[in-house]
C-alpha positions as CSV (number, residue, x, y, z in Angstrom):
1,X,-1.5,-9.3,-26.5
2,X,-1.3,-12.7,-28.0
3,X,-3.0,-11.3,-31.1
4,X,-0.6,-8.6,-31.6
5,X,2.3,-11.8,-31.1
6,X,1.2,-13.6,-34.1
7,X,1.1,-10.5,-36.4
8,X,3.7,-8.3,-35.1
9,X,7.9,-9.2,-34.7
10,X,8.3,-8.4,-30.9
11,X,11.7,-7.5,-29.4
12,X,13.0,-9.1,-26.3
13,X,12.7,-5.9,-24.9
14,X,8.9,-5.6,-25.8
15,X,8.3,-9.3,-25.4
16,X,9.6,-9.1,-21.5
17,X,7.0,-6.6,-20.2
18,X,4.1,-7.9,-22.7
19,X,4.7,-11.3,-20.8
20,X,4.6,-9.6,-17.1
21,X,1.4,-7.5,-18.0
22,X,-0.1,-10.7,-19.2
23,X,0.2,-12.3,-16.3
24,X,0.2,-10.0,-13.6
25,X,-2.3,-10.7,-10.7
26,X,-3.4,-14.0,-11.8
27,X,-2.6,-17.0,-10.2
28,X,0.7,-17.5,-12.9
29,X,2.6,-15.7,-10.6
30,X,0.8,-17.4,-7.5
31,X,-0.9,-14.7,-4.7
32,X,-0.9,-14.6,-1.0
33,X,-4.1,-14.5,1.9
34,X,-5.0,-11.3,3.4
35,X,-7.1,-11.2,6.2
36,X,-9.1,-8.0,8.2
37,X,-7.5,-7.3,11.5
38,X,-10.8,-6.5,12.2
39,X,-13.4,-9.1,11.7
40,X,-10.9,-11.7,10.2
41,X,-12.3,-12.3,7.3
42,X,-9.9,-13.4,4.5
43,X,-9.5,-12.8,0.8
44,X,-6.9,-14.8,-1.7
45,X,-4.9,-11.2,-3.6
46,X,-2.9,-12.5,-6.9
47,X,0.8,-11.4,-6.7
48,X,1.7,-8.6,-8.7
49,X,4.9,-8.6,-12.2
50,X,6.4,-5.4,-10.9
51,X,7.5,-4.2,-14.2
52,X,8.2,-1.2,-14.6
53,X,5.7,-0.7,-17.8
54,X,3.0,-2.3,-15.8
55,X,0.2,-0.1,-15.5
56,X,-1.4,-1.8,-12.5
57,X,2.1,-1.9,-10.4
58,X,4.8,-0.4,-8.8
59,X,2.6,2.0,-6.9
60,X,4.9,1.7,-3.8
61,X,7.8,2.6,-5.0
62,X,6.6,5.4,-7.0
63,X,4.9,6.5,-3.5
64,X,8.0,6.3,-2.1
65,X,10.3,8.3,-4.9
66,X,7.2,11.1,-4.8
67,X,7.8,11.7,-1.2
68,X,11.9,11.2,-1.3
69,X,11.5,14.0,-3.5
70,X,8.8,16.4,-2.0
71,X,11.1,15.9,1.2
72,X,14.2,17.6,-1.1
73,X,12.1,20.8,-1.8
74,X,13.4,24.2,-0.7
75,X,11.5,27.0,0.4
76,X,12.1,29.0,-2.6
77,X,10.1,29.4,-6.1
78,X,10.3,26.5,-8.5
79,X,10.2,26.4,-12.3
80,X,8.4,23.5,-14.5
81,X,11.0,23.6,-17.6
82,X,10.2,21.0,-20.9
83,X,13.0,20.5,-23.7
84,X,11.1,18.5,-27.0
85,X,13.2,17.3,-29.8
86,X,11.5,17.3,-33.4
87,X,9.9,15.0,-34.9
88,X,13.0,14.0,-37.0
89,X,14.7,13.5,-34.1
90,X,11.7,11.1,-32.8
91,X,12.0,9.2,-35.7
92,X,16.0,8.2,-35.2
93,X,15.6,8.5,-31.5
94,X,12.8,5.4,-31.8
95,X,15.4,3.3,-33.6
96,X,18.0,4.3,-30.9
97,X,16.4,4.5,-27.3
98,X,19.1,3.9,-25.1
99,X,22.1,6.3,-27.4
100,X,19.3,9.3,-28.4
101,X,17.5,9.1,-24.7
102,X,20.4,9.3,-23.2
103,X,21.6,12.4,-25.3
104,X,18.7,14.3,-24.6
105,X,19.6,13.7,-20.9
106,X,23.1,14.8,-21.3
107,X,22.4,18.0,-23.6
108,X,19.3,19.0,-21.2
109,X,21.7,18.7,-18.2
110,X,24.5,20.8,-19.9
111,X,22.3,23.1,-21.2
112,X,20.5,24.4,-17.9
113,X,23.9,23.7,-15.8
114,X,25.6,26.3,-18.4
115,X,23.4,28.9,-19.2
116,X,22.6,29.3,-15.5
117,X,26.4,29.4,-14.2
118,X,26.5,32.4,-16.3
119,X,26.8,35.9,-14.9
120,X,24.7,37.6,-17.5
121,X,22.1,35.3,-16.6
122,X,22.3,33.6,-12.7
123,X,25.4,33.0,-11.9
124,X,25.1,30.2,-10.4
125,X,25.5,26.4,-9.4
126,X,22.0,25.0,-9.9
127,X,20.5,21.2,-9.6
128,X,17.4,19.4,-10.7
129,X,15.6,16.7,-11.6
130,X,14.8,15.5,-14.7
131,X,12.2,13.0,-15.5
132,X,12.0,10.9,-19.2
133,X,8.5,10.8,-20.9
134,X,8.4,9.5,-24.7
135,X,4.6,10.2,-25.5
136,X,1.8,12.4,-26.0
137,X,-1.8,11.7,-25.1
138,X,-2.4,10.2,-28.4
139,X,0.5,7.5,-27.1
140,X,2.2,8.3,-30.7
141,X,6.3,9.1,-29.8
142,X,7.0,12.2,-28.8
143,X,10.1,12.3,-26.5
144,X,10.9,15.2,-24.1
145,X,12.4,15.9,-20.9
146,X,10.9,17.2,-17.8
147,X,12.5,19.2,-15.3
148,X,11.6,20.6,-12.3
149,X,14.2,23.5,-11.1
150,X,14.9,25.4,-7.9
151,X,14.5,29.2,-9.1
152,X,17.7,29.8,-8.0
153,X,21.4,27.9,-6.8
154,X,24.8,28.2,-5.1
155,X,26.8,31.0,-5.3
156,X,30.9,29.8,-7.3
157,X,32.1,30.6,-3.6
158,X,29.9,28.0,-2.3
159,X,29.0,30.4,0.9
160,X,25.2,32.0,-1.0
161,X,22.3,31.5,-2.7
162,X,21.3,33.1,-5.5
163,X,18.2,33.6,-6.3
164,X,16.8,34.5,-10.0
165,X,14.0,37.0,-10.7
166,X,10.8,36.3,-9.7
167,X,8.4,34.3,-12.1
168,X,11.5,34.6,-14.4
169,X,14.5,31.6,-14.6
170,X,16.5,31.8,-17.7
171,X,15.4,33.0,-21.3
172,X,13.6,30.3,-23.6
173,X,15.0,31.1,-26.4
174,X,18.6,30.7,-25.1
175,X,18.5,27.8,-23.8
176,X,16.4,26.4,-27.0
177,X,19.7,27.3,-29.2
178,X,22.3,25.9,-26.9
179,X,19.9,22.5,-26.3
180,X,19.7,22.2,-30.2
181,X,23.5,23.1,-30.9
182,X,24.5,20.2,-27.7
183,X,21.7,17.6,-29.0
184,X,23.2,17.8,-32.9
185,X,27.0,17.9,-31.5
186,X,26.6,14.7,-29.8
187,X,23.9,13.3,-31.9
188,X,26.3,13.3,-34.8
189,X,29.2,12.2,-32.5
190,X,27.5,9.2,-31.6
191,X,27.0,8.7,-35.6
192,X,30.5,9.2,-36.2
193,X,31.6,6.4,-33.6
194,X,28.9,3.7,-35.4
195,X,26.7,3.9,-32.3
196,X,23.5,4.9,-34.3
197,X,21.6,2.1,-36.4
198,X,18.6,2.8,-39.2
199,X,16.7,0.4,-40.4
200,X,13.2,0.4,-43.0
201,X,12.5,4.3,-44.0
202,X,15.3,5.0,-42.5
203,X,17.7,3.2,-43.5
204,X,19.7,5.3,-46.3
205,X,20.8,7.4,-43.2
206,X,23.5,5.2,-42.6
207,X,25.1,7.0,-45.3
208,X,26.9,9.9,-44.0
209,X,25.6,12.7,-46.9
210,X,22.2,11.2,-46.2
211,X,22.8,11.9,-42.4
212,X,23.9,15.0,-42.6
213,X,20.8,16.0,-45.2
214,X,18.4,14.7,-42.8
215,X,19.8,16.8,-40.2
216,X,19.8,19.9,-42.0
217,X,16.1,21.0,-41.5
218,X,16.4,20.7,-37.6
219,X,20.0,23.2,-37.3
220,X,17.6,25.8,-37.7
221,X,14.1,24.5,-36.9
222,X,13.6,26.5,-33.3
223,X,13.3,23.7,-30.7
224,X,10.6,24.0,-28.2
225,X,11.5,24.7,-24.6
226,X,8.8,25.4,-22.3
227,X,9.6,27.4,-18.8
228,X,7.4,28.7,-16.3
229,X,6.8,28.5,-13.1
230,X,4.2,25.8,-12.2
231,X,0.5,26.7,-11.0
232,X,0.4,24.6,-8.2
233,X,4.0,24.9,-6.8
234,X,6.4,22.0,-7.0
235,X,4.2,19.9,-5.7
236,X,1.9,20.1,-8.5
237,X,4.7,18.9,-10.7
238,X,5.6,16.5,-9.1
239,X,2.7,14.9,-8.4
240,X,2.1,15.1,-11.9
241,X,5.2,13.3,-12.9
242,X,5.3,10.8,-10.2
243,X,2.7,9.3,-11.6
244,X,4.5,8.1,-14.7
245,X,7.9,7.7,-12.9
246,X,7.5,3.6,-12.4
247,X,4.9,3.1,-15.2
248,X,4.8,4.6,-19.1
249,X,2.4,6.1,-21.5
250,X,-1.2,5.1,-20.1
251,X,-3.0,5.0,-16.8
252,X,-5.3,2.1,-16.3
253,X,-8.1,5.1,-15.4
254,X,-7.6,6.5,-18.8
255,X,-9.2,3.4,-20.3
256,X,-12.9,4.0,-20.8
257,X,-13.3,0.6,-23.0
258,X,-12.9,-2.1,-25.0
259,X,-15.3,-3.8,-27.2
260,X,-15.6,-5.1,-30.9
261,X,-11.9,-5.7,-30.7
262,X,-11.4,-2.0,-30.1
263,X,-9.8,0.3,-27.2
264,X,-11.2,3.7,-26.0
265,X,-9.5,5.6,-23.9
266,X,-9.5,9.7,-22.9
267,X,-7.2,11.9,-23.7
268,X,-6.6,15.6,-23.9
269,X,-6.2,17.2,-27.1
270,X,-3.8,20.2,-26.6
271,X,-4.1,21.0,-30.1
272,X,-7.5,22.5,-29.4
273,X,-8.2,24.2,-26.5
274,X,-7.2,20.5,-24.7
275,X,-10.0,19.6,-25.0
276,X,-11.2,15.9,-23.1
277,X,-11.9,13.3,-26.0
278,X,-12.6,9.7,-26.3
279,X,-9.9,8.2,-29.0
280,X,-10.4,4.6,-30.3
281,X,-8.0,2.3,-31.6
282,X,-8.0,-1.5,-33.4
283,X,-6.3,-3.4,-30.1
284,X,-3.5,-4.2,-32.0
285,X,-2.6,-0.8,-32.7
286,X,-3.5,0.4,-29.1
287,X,-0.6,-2.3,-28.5
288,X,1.6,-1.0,-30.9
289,X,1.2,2.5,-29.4
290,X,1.8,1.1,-25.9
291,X,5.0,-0.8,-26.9
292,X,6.5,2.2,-28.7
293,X,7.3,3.5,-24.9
294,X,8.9,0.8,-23.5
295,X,12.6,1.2,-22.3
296,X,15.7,0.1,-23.5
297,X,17.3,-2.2,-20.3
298,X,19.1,-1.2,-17.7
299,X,18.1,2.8,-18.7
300,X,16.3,5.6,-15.9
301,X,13.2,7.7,-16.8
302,X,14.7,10.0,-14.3
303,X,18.0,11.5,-12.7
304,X,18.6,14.6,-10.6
305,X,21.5,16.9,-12.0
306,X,23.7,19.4,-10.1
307,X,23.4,20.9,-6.6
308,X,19.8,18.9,-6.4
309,X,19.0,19.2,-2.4
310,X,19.3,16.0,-0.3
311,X,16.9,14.9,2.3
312,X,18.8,14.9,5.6
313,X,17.0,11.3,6.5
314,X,15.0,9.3,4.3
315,X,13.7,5.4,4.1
316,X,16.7,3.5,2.3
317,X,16.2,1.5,-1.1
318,X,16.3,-1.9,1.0
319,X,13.6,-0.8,3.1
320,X,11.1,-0.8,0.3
321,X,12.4,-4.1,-0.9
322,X,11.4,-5.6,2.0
323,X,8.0,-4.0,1.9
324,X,8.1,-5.7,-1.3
325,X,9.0,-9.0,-0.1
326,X,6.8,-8.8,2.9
327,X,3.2,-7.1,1.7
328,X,1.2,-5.3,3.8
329,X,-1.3,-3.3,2.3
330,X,-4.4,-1.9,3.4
331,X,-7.5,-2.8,1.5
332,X,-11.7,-2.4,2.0
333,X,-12.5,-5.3,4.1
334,X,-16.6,-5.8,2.4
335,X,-17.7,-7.2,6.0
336,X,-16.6,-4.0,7.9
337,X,-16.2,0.3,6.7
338,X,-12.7,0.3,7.9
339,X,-10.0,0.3,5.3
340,X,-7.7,-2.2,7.5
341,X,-6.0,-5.6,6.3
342,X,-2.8,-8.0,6.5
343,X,-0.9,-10.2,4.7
344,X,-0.7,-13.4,6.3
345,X,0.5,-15.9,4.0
346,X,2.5,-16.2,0.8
């Protein structure tokens, strides 16, 4: 990290969780004793940055949001649905993380809300959750949405539910044209009101011709939308997205090595077949990579939209803030086969 520093411009944005990652679980942020209820023998554990990009935290709280929301899910079919914008769209969307993220949000949550609360198509009030990732396997930027939809929602009466066809939700291709018509309306609203800045290759697009040229291509580009129902139920999904809920891009598992100043890591290569492969980068550009998926502040990866079901009881925010406060996590005591421990001093 402090390679990439003396080469590289950092933002405060960037330079907040490079610093956290850096220093997380060594002794700059000072640790704590644990000790085996067991046998008593004890063990010094470094405290943890809790940023949200860290790969090697947050695991409690993403535990907790993964089973808030598996206690929300109905007993009815669920549908894994996926809006991507073009690569165009990337591009001005990198410059513009918090305005173009929270766009696609809007136009995603519009889109489904209206097409579904149509009569030709469900008729209905529907909710979901929608959860933010901004890369590929590669780690290049590639922002979509994920959502994950009840097949189904309320009747306008409020009194029904309404279910939709079995294995089917709502056409792709509908949805695709009112998501790219929504995106572009407010994507050029937000240029109109100065809320959009370009900078290096892109720069000349603060001229409004130039804007609207650049544009041009994706008005009829067909924008991919994925929908189907998910092989593994909701749960599947979920379990699939809670892992990068509290935590972007890469896994700490994903990394395979480093050596000769050089990262490997796996990755699947949808391209062909998805096939598992080995990628290596220079560290600084496996850096690069990593920052190109850091958040703008104060933004969500995730929201739920609509009529998205409640849990009737669930542990409040404050309850895993003291869990935070107060650790207590189990770990392998070496002395005994029991996976038993306590935090006894800070």
């Amino acid at each position: 990290m402090l390679a990439f520093r003396t080469v590289t411009y950092c933002t405060e944005n960037e330079e907040t969780p490079i610093s956290a990652i850096e220093r997380c679980r060594t002794s700059a942020l000072g640790g704590h004793v644990e000790q085996c209820d067991a046998c008593g023998h004890q063990r010094i554990a470094f405290n943890s940055c809790r940023n949200r990009h860290c790969p090697k935290c947050q695991s409690l709280v993403r535990a907790q949001w993964l089973q808030d929301r598996q206690a929300e899910l109905l007993p009815v079919e669920y549908f894994h649905i996926v809006f991507t914008v073009p690569q165009e769209i990337a591009a001005i969307a990198y410059q513009n993380k918090a305005v173009v993220y929270d766009i696609l949000f809007h136009a995603t949550s519009e889109t489904l809300r209206t097409i579904a609360a149509d009569p030709k198509h469900l008729g209905a009030e529907i909710g979901f959750i929608t959860i933010l990732h901004t890369w590929g396997q590669n780690l290049l930027h590639h922002p979509h949405l994920h959502c994950v939809v009840p097949g189904g929602g309320v009747a306008p009466d409020g009194k029904r539910w309404i279910a939709c066809r079995a294995g089917f939700f709502l056409p792709v291709r509908v949805l695709s044209r009112l998501f790219r018509r929504l995106f572009l309306t407010q994507l050029r609203s937000a240029f109109d009101n100065g809320e959009l800045r370009f900078f290096n290759g892109l720069a000349a697009l603060q001229d409004c011709d130039a804007f609207a040229s650049y544009l041009a291509p994706a008005t009829q580009a067909e924008w991919v939308v994925y929908a189907k129902p998910p092989f593994g139920g909701p749960e599947q999904v979920l379990n699939y997205l809670g892992r990068y809920t509290h935590r972007v891009a890469i896994s700490n598992n994903r990394l395979v090595d480093f050596a000769d100043g050089e990262v490997a890591f796996a990755w699947k290569d949808y391209r062909h077949e998805s096939r598992h492969k080995v990628m290596r980068l220079d560290a600084q550009e496996f850096v690069r990579r990593f920052l190109l998926h850091v958040l703008p502040l104060d933004s969500s990866a995730s929201a739920t939209m609509g009529s998205w079901p409640t849990a009737i009881a669930r542990p409040s925010s404050t309850t895993v803030a003291s869990c935070w406060r107060h650790p207590h996590r189990s770990w392998s005591c070496p002395m005994h086969r029991w996976t038993i421990g306590t935090a006894i001093s800070a």
